[in-house]
C-alpha positions in Angstrom: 115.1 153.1 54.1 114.5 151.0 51.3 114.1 147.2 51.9 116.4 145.6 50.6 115.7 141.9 48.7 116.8 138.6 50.7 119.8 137.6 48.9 119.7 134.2 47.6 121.0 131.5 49.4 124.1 129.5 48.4 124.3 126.5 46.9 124.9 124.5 50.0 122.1 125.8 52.2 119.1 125.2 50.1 115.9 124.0 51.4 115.9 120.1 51.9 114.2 117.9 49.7 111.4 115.7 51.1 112.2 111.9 51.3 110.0 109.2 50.8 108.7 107.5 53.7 108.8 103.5 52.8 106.4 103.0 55.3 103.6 104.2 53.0 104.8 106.5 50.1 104.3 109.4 51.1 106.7 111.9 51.0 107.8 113.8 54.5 110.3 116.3 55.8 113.4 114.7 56.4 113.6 115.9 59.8 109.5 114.1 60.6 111.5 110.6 58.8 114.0 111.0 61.6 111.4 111.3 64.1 109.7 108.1 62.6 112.6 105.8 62.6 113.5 107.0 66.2 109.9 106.5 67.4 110.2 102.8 67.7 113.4 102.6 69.6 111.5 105.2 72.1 108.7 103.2 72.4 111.2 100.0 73.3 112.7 102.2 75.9 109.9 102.4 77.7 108.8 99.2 77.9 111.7 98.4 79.0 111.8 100.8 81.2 108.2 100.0 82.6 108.9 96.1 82.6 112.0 97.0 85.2 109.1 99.0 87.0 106.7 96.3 87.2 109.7 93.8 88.3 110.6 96.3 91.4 106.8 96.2 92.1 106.5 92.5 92.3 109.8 92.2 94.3 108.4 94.9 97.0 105.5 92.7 97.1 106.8 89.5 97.6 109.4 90.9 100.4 107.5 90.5 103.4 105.6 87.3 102.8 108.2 85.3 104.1 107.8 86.7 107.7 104.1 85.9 107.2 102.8 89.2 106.2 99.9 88.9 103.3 98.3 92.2 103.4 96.4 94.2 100.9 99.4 96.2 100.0 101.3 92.9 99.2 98.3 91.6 96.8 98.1 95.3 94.8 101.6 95.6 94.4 102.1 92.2 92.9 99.2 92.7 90.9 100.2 95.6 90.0 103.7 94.6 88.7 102.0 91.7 86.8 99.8 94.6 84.9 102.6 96.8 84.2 105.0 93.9 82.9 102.4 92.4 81.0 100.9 95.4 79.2 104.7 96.5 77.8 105.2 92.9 76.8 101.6 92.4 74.9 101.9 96.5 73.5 102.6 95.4 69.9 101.2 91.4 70.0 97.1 91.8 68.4 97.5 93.4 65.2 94.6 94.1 63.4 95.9 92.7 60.1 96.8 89.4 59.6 100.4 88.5 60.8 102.8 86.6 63.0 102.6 87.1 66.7 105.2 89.5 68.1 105.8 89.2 71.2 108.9 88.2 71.2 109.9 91.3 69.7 108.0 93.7 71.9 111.3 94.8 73.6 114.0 94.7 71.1 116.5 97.4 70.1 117.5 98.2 66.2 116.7 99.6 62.7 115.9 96.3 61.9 112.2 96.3 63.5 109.3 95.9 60.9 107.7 98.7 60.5 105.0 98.9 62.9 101.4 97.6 62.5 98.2 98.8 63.7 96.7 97.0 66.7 93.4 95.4 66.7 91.0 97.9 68.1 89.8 95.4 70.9 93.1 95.9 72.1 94.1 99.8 71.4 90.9 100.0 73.8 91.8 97.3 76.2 95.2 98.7 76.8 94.2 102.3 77.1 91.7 101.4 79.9 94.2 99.5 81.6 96.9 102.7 81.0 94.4 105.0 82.6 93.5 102.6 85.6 97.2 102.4 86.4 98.0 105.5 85.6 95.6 107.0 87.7 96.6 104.7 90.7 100.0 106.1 90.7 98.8 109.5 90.4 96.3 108.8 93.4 99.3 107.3 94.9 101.6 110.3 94.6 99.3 112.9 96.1 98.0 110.8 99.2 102.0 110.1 99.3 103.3 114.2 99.6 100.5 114.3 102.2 101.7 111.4 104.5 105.2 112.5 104.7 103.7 116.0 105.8 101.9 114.5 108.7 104.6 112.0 109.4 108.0 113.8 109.5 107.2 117.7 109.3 105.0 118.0 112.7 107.3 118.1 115.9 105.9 118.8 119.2 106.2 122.1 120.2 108.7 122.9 123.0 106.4 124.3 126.1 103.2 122.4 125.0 101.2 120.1 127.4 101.0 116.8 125.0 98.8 113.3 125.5 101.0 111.1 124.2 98.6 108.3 122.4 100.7 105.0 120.9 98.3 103.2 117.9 98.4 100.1 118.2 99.7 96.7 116.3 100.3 93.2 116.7 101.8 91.2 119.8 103.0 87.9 119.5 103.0 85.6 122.6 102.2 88.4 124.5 105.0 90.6 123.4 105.1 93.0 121.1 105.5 92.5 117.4 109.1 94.2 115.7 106.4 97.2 114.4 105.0 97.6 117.6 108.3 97.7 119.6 109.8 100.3 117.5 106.3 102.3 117.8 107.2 101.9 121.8 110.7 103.1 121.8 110.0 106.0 120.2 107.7 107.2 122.8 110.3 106.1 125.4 112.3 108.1 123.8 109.9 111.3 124.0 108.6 110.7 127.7 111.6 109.7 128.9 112.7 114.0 128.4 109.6 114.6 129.6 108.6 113.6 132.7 105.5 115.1 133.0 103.5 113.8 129.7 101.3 111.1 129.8 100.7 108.4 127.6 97.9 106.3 126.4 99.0 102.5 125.0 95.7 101.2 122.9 94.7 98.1 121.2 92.2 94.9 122.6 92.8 91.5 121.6 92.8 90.4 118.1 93.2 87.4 116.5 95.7 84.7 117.6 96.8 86.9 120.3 96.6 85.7 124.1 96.7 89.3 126.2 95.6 93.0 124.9 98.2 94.8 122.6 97.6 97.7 125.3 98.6 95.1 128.6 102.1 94.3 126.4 103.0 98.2 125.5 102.3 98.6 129.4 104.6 95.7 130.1 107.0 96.6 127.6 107.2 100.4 128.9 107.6 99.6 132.3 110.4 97.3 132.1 112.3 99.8 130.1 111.6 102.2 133.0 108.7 104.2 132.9 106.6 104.8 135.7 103.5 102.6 135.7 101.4 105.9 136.9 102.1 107.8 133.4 100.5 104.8 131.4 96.9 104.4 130.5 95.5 101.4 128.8 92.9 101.4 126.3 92.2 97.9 125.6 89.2 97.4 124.0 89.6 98.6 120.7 90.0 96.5 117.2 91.4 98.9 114.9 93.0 102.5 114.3 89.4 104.2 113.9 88.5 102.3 117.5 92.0 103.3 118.8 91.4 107.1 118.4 87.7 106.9 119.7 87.8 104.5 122.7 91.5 106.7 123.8 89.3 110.5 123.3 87.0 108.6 125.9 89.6 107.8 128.2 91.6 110.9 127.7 88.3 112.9 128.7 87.3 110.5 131.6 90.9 111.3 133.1 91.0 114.9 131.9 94.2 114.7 130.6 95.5 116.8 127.7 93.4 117.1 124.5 96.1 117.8 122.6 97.6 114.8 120.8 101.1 113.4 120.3 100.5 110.3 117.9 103.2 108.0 117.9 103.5 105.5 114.8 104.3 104.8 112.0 105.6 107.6 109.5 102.9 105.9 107.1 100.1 105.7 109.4 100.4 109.2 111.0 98.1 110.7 108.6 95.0 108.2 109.5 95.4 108.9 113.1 95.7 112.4 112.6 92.7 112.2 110.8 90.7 109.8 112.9 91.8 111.6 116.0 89.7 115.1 114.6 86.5 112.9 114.3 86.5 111.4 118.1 87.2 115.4 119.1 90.6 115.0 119.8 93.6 117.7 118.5 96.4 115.8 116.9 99.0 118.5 116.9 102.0 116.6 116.6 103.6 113.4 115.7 106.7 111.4 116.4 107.4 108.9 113.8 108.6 105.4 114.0 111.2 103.5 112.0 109.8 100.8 109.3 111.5 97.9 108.6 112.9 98.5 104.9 111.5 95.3 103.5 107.9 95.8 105.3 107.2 100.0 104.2 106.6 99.2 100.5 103.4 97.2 101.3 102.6 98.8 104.3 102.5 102.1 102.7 100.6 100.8 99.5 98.0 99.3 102.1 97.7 102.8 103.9 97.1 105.0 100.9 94.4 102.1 100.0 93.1 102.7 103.8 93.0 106.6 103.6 90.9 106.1 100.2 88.2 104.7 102.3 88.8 107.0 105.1 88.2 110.1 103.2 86.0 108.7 100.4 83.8 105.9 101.9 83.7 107.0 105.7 83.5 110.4 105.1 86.2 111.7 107.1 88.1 115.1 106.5 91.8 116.1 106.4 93.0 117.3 109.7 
């Protein structure tokens, strides 16, 4: 067939005229203007939006300092909700021409903005670096996170299996144990009390400020809530979770008990243990989790995924 000419269109449906942007002169699509005008509002939004971020950050951080914890985790996450605030409060405040500081308009609403000026470049680079480096913590964070949860909450024991039930470690206080540690040892009550014929191996020396081993007070603990003192092994020489694993693979083969692993901690420490149990030789096949206080896991968490970095980077250490 013949092809047929585009009939005009009407009157009403023409093509829009270009509009003037009064920004610089030039003239732009009226649908790119739109897109312009909008732009700042969006930009206000997330500061906003990354100011409320940076806030939740600093809160998380400050929680557990007043029950005397000052960790790592607490120091990066209030730093890092200083960072966050102050780069989406200081986005807009260097311009490179000369003009009144704006910082007190960094997070306001309305068409009634001035339109928007260049930043110095000292500070487009500044801020860019610090972007990345935060970015790129999160990120980190994120991945190191997805694997955690794996170890911590998606590894069961295995009906049938023949299980060495190893409890990390953590602080006593007057020669009890600490809330962390307590909850740590009733949820391996709770597993060897169904299984009577699992042993267990309580670990941790004496560290700072502390008057007995951590190991002598999980004993203690166990026992009074029932368990026969026969079951319980005591590694007490060890000073951390790397020494926990290693000193316990000792004892576990001096006693020839069960090579396979049941690591009871905390759902954000699992992974470490896992991972430190494979380099003393051991099998970490499952994991029973512990509850974390609310106000303790932000911190706690951020200080593990800083722990795992040198783990896997600095120690050399694989994944289980």
């Amino acid at each position: 067939p013949a092809h047929r000419p585009r009939a005009p269109k009407p009157a009403g449906q023409a093509k829009r005229p270009a509009v003037s942007d009064p920004r610089t002169g030039h003239a732009r699509p009226a649908v790119m203007l739109k897109f312009f005008h909008q732009r700042p509002i969006m930009k206000s939004a997330f500061k906003r939006i990354a100011v409320l971020i940076g806030i939740f950050a600093m809160i998380c951080g400050i929680l557990p300092m007043p029950f005397g914890v000052f960790n790592t985790g607490v120091l990066t996450l209030i730093l890092f909700g200083l960072a966050l605030c102050a780069l989406a409060v200081l986005w807009d405040a260097f311009p490179a021409v000369e003009s009144a500081p704006r910082i007190h308009r960094s997070l306001s609403f309305g068409a009634a903005r001035p339109a928007p000026v260049r930043a110095a470049r000292w500070w487009r680079w500044l801020r860019l670096a610090v972007s990345f480096v935060l970015a790129a913590a999160v990120l980190t964070g994120a991945v190191l996170s997805v694997l955690m949860i794996r170890y911590a909450w998606f590894m069961p024991p295995r009906a049938g299996e023949s299980y060495t039930v190893v409890v990390l470690g953590s602080q006593s206080v007057n020669g009890k144990p600490s809330q962390i540690l307590r909850l740590r040892l009733d949820a391996a009550y709770t597993y060897l009390a169904a299984h009577s014929d699992t042993p267990v191996v309580v670990t941790g020396g004496v560290d700072r400020g502390e008057t007995i081993s951590e190991a002598v007070a999980m004993r203690d603990y166990l026992i009074a809530r029932g368990l026969p003192a026969d079951r319980i092994y005591m590694e007490d020489q060890s000073r951390n979770t790397l020494e926990n694993l290693r000193f316990a693979g000792e004892l576990i083969t001096h006693e020839d008990l069960p090579r396979q692993l049941l690591i009871v901690t905390d759902g954000f420490h699992q992974l470490r243990g896992a991972i430190y149990a494979q380099a003393a030789g051991l099998k970490p096949c499952a994991a029973v989790s512990s509850t974390t206080p609310w106000g303790l896991l932000p911190s706690y968490w951020v200080r593990e995924c800083m722990a795992l970095l040198r783990a896997l980077v600095l120690q050399g250490n694989s994944l289980p």
